[in-house]
Structures are given as structure tokens and as C-alpha cells.
C-alpha positions in Angstrom: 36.4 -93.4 -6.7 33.0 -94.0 -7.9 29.5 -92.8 -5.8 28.9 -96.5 -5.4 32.4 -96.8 -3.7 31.2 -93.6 -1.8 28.2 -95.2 -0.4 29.6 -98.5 0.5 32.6 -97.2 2.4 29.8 -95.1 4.3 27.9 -97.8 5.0 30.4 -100.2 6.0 32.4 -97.4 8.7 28.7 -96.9 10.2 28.1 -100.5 10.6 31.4 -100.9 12.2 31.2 -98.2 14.4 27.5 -98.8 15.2 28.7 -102.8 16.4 31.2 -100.5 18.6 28.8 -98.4 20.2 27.1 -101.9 21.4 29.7 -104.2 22.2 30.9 -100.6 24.5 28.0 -100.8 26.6 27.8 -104.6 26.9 31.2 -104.9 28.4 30.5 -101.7 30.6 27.7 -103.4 32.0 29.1 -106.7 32.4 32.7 -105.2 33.9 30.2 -102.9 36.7 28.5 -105.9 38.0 31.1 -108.1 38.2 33.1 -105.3 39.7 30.7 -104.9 42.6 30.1 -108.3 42.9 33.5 -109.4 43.8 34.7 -106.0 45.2 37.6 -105.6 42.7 38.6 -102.3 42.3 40.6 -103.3 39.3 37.1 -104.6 37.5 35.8 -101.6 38.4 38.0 -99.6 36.7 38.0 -101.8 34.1 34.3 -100.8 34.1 35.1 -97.2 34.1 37.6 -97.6 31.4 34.8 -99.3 29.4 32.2 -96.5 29.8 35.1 -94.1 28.4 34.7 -96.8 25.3 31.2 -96.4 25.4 31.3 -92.6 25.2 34.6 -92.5 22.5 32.6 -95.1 20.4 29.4 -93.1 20.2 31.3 -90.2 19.4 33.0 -92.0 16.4 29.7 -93.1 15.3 28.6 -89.8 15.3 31.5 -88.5 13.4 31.5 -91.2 10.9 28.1 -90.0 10.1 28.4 -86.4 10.2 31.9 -86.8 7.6 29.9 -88.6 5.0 27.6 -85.8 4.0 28.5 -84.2 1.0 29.6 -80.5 0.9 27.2 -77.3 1.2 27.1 -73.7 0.9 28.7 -73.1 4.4 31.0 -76.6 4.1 32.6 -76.2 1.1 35.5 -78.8 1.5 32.4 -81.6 2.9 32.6 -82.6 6.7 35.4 -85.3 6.7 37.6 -83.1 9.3 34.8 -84.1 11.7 36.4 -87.1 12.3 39.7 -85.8 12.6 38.0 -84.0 15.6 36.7 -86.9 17.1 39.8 -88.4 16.7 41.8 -86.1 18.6 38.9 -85.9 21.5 39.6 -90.0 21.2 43.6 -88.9 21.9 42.9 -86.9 24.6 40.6 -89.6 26.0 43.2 -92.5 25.9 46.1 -90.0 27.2 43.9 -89.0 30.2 43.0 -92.6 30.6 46.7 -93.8 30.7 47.4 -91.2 33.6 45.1 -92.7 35.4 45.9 -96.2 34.9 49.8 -95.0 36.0 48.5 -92.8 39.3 46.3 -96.0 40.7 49.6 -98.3 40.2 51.5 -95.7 41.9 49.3 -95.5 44.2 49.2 -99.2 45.1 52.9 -100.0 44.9 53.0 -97.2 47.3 50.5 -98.8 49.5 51.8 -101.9 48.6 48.5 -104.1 48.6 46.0 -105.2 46.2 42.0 -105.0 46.3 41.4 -107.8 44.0 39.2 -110.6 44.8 39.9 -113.9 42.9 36.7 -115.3 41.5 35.6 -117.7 38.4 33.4 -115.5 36.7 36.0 -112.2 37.3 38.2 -114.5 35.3 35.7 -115.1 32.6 34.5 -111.2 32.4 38.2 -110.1 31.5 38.6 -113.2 28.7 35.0 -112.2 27.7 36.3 -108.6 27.3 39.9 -109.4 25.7 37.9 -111.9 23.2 35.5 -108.9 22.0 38.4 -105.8 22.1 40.2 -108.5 19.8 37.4 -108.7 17.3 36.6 -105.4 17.3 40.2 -103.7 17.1 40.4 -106.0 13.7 36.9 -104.8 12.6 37.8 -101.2 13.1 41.0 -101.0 11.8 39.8 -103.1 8.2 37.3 -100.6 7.7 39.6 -97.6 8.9 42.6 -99.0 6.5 39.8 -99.5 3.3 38.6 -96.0 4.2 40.7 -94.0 5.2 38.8 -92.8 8.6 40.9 -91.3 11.3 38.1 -91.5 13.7 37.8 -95.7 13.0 41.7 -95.8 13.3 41.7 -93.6 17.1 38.4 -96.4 17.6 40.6 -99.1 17.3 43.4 -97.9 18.8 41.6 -97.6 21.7 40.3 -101.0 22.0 44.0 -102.3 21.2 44.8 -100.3 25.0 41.2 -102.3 25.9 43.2 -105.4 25.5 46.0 -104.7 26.8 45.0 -103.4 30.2 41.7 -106.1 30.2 45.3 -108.6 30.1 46.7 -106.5 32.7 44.6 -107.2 35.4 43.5 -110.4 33.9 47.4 -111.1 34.4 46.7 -108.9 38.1 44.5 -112.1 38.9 46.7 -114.6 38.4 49.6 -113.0 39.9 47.1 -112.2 43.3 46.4 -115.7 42.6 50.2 -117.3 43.2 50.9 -114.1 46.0 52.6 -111.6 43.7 50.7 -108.9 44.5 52.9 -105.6 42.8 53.2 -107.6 39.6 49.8 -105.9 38.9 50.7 -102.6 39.2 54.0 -102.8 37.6 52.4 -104.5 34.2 50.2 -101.5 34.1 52.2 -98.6 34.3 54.3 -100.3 31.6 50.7 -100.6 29.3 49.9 -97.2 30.6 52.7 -96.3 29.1 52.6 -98.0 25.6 48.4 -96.8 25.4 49.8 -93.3 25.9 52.6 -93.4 23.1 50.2 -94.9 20.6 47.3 -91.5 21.4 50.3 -89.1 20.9 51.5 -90.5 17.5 47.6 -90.9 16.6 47.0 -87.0 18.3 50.5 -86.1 16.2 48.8 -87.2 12.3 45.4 -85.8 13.5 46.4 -82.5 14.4 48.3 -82.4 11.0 45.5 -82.8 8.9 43.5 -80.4 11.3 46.3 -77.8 10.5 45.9 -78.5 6.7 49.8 -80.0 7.1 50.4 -81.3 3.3 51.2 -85.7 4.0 54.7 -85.9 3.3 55.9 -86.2 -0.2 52.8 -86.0 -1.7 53.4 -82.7 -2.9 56.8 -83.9 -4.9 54.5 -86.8 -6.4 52.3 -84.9 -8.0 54.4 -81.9 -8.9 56.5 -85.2 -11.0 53.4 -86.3 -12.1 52.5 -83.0 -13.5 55.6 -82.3 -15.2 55.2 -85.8 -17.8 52.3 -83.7 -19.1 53.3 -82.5 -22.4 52.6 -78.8 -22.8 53.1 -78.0 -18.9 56.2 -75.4 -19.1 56.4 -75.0 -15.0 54.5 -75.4 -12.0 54.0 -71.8 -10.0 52.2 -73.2 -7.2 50.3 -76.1 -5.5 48.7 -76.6 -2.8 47.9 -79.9 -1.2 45.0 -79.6 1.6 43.9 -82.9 3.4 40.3 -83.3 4.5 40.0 -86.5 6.5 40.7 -89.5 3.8 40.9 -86.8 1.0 43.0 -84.5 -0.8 42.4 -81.0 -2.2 44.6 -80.3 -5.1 44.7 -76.9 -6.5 47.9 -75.9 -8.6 48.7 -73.3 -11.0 50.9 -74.3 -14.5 52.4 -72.1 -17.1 51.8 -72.9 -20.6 52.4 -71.8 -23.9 50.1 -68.8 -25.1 49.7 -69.6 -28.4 47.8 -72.6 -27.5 44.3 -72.6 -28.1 41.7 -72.9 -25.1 40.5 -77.0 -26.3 44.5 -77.9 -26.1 45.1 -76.2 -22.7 41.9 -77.6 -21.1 43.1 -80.9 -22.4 46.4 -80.6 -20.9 44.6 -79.8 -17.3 42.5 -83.1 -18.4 45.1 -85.3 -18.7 47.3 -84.0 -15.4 44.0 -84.7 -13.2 43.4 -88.7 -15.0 47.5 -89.1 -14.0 46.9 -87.9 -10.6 43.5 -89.3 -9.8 44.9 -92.6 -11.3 47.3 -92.7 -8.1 45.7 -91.0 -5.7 42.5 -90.3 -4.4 41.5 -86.9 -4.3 38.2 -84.9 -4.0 39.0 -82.4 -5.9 41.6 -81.2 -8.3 41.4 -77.6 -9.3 44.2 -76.2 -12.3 44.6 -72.8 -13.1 46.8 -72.7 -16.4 48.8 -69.2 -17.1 49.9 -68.8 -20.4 53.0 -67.4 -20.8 55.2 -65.9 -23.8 58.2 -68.3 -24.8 61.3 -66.7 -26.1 61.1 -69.1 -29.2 57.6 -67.4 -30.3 57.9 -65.8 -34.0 56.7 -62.3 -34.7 53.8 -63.8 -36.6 52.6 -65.9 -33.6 52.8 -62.8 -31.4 50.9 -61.0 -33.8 48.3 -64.1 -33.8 48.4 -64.1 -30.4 47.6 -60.7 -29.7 45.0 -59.9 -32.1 42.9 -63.6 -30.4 43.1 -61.4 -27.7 41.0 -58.3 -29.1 38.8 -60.9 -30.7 40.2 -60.3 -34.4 41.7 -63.3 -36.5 45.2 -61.7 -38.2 46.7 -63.7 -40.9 49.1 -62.9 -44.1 51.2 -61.3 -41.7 54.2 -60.1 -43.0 57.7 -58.6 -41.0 60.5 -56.8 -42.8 63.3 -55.5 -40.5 65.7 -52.6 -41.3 68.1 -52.9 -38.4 66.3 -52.7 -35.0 63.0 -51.3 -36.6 60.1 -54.1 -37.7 58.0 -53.5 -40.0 54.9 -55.8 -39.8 52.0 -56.4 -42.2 48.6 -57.9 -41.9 45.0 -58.5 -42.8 42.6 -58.5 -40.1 38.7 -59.5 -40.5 36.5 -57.0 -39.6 32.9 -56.9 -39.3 31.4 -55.6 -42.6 28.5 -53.9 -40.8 30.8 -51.5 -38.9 31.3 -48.1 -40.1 35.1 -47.1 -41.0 35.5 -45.1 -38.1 34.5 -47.8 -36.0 36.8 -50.7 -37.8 39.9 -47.9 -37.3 39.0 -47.7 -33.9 39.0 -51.2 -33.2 42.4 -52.3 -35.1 43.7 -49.0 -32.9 43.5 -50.7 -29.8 45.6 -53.6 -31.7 48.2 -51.0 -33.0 48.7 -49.5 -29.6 49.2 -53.4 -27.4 51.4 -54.8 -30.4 53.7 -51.7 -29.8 53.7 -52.7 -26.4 54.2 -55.8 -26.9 57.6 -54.9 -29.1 58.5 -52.3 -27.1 57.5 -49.4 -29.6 60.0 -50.6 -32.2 57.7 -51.4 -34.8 56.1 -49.9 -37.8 52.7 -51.5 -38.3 50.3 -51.3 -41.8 46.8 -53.2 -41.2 44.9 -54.2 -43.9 41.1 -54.3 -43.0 38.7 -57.2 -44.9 35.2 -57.6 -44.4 34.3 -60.0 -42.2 30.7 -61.8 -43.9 28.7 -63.8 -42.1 25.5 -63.8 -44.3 22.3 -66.1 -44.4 21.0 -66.1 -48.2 17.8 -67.6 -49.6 18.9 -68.7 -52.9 17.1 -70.8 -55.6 18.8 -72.8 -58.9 19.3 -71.1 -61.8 17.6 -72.1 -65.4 19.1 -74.8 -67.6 20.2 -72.3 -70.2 21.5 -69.7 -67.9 23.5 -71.9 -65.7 24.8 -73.5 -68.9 26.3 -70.2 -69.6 28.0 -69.6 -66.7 29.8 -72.8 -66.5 31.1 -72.6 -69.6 32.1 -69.2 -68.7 34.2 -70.7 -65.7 35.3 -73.4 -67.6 37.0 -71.0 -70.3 38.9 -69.1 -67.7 39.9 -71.8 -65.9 41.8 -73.1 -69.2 43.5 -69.6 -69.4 45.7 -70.5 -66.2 48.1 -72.7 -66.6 48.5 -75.9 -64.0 44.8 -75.7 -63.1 43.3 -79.0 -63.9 39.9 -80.7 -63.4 37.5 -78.4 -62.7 34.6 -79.5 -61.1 31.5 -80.0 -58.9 30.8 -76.4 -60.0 27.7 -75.3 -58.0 25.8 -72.4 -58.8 23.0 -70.3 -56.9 21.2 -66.9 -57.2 20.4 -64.9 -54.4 17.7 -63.1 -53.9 19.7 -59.7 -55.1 20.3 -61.5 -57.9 24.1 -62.2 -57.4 25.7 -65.6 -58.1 27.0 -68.3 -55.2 29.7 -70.2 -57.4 31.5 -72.8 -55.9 34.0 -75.3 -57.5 36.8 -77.8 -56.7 39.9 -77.7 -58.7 43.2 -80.0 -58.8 47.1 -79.2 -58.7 49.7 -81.9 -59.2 51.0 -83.8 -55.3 54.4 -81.3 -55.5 52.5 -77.8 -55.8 53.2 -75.5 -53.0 50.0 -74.0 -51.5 52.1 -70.4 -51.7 51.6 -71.1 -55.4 48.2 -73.0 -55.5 46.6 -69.8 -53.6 48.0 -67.3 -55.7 46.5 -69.3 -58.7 43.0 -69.6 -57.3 43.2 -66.1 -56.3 44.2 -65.6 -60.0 40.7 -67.9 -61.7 38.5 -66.1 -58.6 39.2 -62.7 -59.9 39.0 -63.7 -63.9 35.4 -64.9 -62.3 34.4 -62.1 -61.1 35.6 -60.0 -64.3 33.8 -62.6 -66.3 30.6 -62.4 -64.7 30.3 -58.9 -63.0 26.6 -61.0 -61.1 28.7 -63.1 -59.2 28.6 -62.1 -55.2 30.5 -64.6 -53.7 33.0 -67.5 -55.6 34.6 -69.6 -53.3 37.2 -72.0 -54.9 38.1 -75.3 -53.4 41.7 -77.0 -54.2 43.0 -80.3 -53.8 45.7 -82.8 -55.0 45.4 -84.6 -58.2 42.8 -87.4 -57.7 43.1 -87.4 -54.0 39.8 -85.3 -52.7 42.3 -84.0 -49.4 41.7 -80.7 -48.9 44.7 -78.1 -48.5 
């Protein structure tokens, strides 16, 4: 839901509950004088039942208000439970008011007589108030369906009960009218009756979401949901917390391990667009565990592990000899460090991977120099950079399926050590086992060849394609 949603679903339950508040206090005022006009103790309480309105109305206004600001330090879920609150004060209202209703019709079947004076304009004050309980029990219940408000749905239900007993002793009229004088009573224990069945499945949903009670099958939804996620392994836990019209979400998933952190937080991306796309929710909060699979080679472990001391290990190699491994492995280390301090660092490697196989392995690390430099480096002379490309060029015809040698670069640092770069070509079917060993093979005839060069880095690609390997 967008914030211009937001701020028109606001608007719209205030207005609605705002026209309630006044049409409340017109029909209270109306019901009162007519009531003690005509000496109808059945207007009257009409009246009182309307000033109940007015008071349950305001309320709702209020909490329609309070539920649409946004959340704070000491709110951190917002305010929407407010009008879960009002709604249940609304329950209480329309249960209290349905005893009532039931004890004076007791009370007058008992006594069996009526106190209702038959007069045009009592007539027209009950069709005035059944005409605007109609209007705005539609109102309310629109805006409460569109937004979700419990307070505009406990609003509307009790102007529905408005209608019902306004008919009542519209009905009580008539029937004093023609000399049926218990018909009155009788008609409004029955709507006493109904009103009060209505508040306690209203009071049953509102105290559910006031409990944090998950909405049934919801859960099950989005745990399906989840699971159509490619990459999700299992789903340890979830919580589902309501908030008025909105959901908290927060789950935890188990994932693979060797996954990098841009794949996992695009697998807790996608779950949220599947589950905001059929629900709306406030918030969806995914903690992913990663988790070792039993498929995992002893090279990912290795890879694994050493991400996790912040060291990139790569030509790892495993022999076994029965139960024993025997594992092999460059690691890049920063170049600045001092040996003790490199041997230190893959120690703390050695000690989790034995952990990790359960101390039956043998482990040999071999330590590289990780560079990260910044030279200032300028072009060479015509003649001298003459001479050391056809330096590269004659060792690169010493190795056999080497071809096209080219975009050779060349820069001298300020030490005075060469910065060679160069792209060479291998036919479609090479293996890159066999390309790297050969361009290991022309880097170290470079290096022999021209003892100045500091750094030659040797790019390989397929035969007229420019793809890089």
C-alpha cells in the first residue's frame, strides 16, 4: 500500500466517523424532545440509546484518529490497536445496552401496560432515525470494509441495533395503535437479543487481535508462500502479530551457507514482494540462518570457513588415505603483515577447520601476498618499450597453443619496475586447467626475461571471441 493510499483511507474513516459524531447528536436531540413531548418512555429511551451513539461515535472518531499516526520511539508497532480498544468499549456498550432493552420489556410484560403515546411527529422522529441509522450503517461499514478499521465496523454495527430497535418501537406504535400492547415488548427482547449476539462475535475478533491471536490460516499462507522461494531450505519460525488492519510478519529461514550475502538478501527480497503482493502487511522482518547441507564438498567448506575469518582460500586441494583428509590451499594474506602475524592468523583457520572435520584432517596452507597497491606510473620511451615487447613477443612463441598476443600495455613505476599487461587467445575446446597452467608458464618466462618487471598480469580468452575466462 502506497503513503497516498495511507492518507486517503485516513481521511476517508475520519470523515466518516466525523458525519457519525453529528448525525449522533441530531437524533439524540430530536428523540429527547419528542420524548418529553409526547410522554413516551419508549422515545425516551430511544433518546438514551442515541446519547450512547453519541458517546460510542465520538470515541470512534477519536480512535480513528489516534490509529493513524505513524509509529514512535515508545509505539513501535504505530497506534492501530487503539481502535481495537474502542471497539471492544463499543462491545461492552451495545451488550449493556441490550440488557437494558431486555429488563424494560420484562418489566412491561410483567406490568402488562404500555407508556406510549401515539402521535404524528413520534411517528416521523423514529422514520427520521431508521432513514439516517440506514445511511450511516452503509457509510461505516464501506469505509470499515476498504480499511480495515475495527472501530468503523463496532460503529456500524451499532447503528445496525439503531435500526433495529428505532423499528421496534416504531413497530411498538403501530401495535399500541391497533391495541396490541405486549407486541412491543416481545419484538424487543427478540432485537435485544440479536444486538447482543452481533457485540459478542464483534467483542470475540477484537479481543483476538488485542491478544496478538494470529487470523486463521494466515500463518499456513505465508509459510506456502515462503517455501516457492528458491533457496529457502526450511522455515524455523514465524510469527504473525495483527495490529488493527495490519500484520507484523517476522520469520526466520534456513539457507544454504555457501551463499553469498547479495543472494541471501535477494532471497528475503523476493519472499516479502510474494507476500506483500497478497497481503497487506506493515512490516515484514526475515532473519535467514545459514546452515551446512550434507551435499557441501570439502572445498566449499574450506571456502566457507575461511569467508568467515575474512581470508579468500582457493586451489584447494583434498587427498584421503582412509578416514584421514589431507587438505591443501592458498590463502591471501596481507603483504604488509609480518610472518608471525600471517601464521597467527591462518592458525585460527587451522584450529575451526579441524573443528569443523572433527580433527580428522591434515591441513598444509600455502600463504600469498595479498597486494593492494596504488602506483604512479608514466609510459615508457619508444625504444625501450620496443624492446620489451619484442621480448614478450619471443617468449610467447616459445609455448606452444598460445596465439595472438596482444593489447600489450606497458608502465614504469616509480621504483622503476614494469606493469605488463596483455591478452592472449586459446582455441574454443581448451580447458582453463590447461589455459592457466600455460599463462602461468609465459608469466614466469616474463619475469625471467625481464628481471624489471613488478607485476605482469595476463589476460586469456577464446579465439576471436574477446569473453573472458
Amino acid at each position: 500500500m502506497t503513503a497516498i493510499d495511507d492518507q486517503h483511507h485516513s481521511q476517508s474513516k475520519q470523515k466518516v466517523a466525523l458525519s457519525s459524531v453529528a448525525a449522533s447528536f441530531l437524533l439524540t436531540a430530536m428523540k429527547l424532545v419528542v420524548g418529553i413531548m409526547t410522554g413516551s418512555i419508549g422515545i425516551i429511551s430511544e433518546a438514551a440509546h442515541s446519547a450512547l451513539d453519541f458517546g460510542a461515535a465520538a470515541l470512534t472518531f477519536y480512535a480513528v484518529r489516534m490509529s493513524d499516526k505513524p509509529a514512535d520511539r515508545k509505539h513501535h508497532y504505530g497506534h492501530a490497536k487503539v481502535e481495537s480498544v474502542s471497539a471492544l468499549i463499543e462491545t461492552g456498550l451495545l451488550i449493556i445496552t441490550s440488557i437494558w432493552i431486555i429488563y424494560a420489556a420484562a418489566e412491561r410484560l410483567m406490568a402488562g401496560k404500555t407508556e406510549i403515546e401515539v402521535t404524528w411527529y413520534a411517528y416521523a422522529i423514529m422514520i427520521v432515525s431508521i432513514v439516517v441509522d440506514i445511511s450511516r450503517s452503509r457509510a461505516l461499514k464501506k469505509v470499515a470494509k476498504a480499511t480495515g478499521s475495527q472501530a468503523l465496523e463496532a460503529d456500524a454495527l451499532h447503528f445496525s441495533s439503531d435500526i433495529l430497535s428505532s423499528a421496534v418501537v416504531l413497530g411498538g406504535l403501530v401495535f399500541v395503535k391497533s391495541g396490541i400492547l405486549w407486541a412491543d415488548s416481545v419484538a424487543g427482547i427478540v432485537v435485544a437479543i440479536l444486538v447482543a449476539y452481533a457485540a459478542w462475535q464483534l467483542g470475540r475478533k477484537t479481543i483476538d487481535v488485542l491478544v496478538d491471536a494470529a487470523p486463521e490460516g494466515l500463518t499456513d499462507q505465508i509459510e506456502e508462500l515462503t517455501m516457492t522461494v528458491n533457496g529457502v531450505i526450511a522455515i524455523e519460525k514465524i510469527r504473525v502479530k495483527p495490529n488493527g488492519p495490519q500484520v507484523f510478519v517476522e520469520m526466520t529461514i534456513t539457507v544454504n551457507r555457501t551463499l553469498s550475502v547479495e543472494k541471501v538478501q535477494k532471497i528475503s527480497a523476493e519472499i516479502e514482494q510474494k507476500i506483500r503482493a497478497e497481503f497487506t502487511l506493515a512490516d515484514i522482518t526475515i532473519n535467514p540462518r545459514p546452515i551446512a547441507l550434507n551435499s557441501e564438498t570439502i572445498a566449499e567448506r574450506v571456502h566457507v570457513v575461511g569467508l568467515n575469518h575474512n581470508l579468500h582460500a582457493h586451489n584447494i586441494s583434498t587427498n584421503l588415505a582412509g578416514e584421514k583428509k589431507h587438505i591443501t590451499f592458498d590463502v591471501e594474506i596481507d603483504q604488509q603483515l609480518t610472518i608471525k602475524q600471517a601464521h597467527d592468523t591462518v592458525n585460527s583457520l587451522e584450529e575451526e577447520l579441524k573443528r569443523e572435520f572433527d580433527g580428522e584432517l591434515d591441513i598444509c596452507i600455502h600463504l600469498d601476498p595479498l597486494r593492494n597497491e596504488e602506483h604512479a606510473t608514466t609510459a615508457l620511451d619508444t625504444g625501450e618499450e620496443q624492446r620489451v615487447l619484442d621480448t614478450i613477443l619471443a617468449v610467447a612463441a616459445t609455448i606452444e597453443k598460445i596465439q595472438d598476443v596482444h593489447d600489450i600495455q606497458i608502465r614504469k613505476t616509480e621504483k622503476e619496475k614494469l606493469i605488463i599487461t596483455l591478452h592472449c587467445s586459446f582455441h574454443d575446446e581448451a580447458l582453463l586447467e590447461e589455459v592457466h597452467s600455460l599463462t602461468s608458464q609465459l608469466e614466469g618466462a616474463i619475469y625471467h626475461a625481464r628481471p624489471d618487471a613488478g607485476r605482469v598480469i595476463i589476460h586469456a580468452e577464446p579465439l576471436g571471441s574477446g569473453l573472458v575466462f
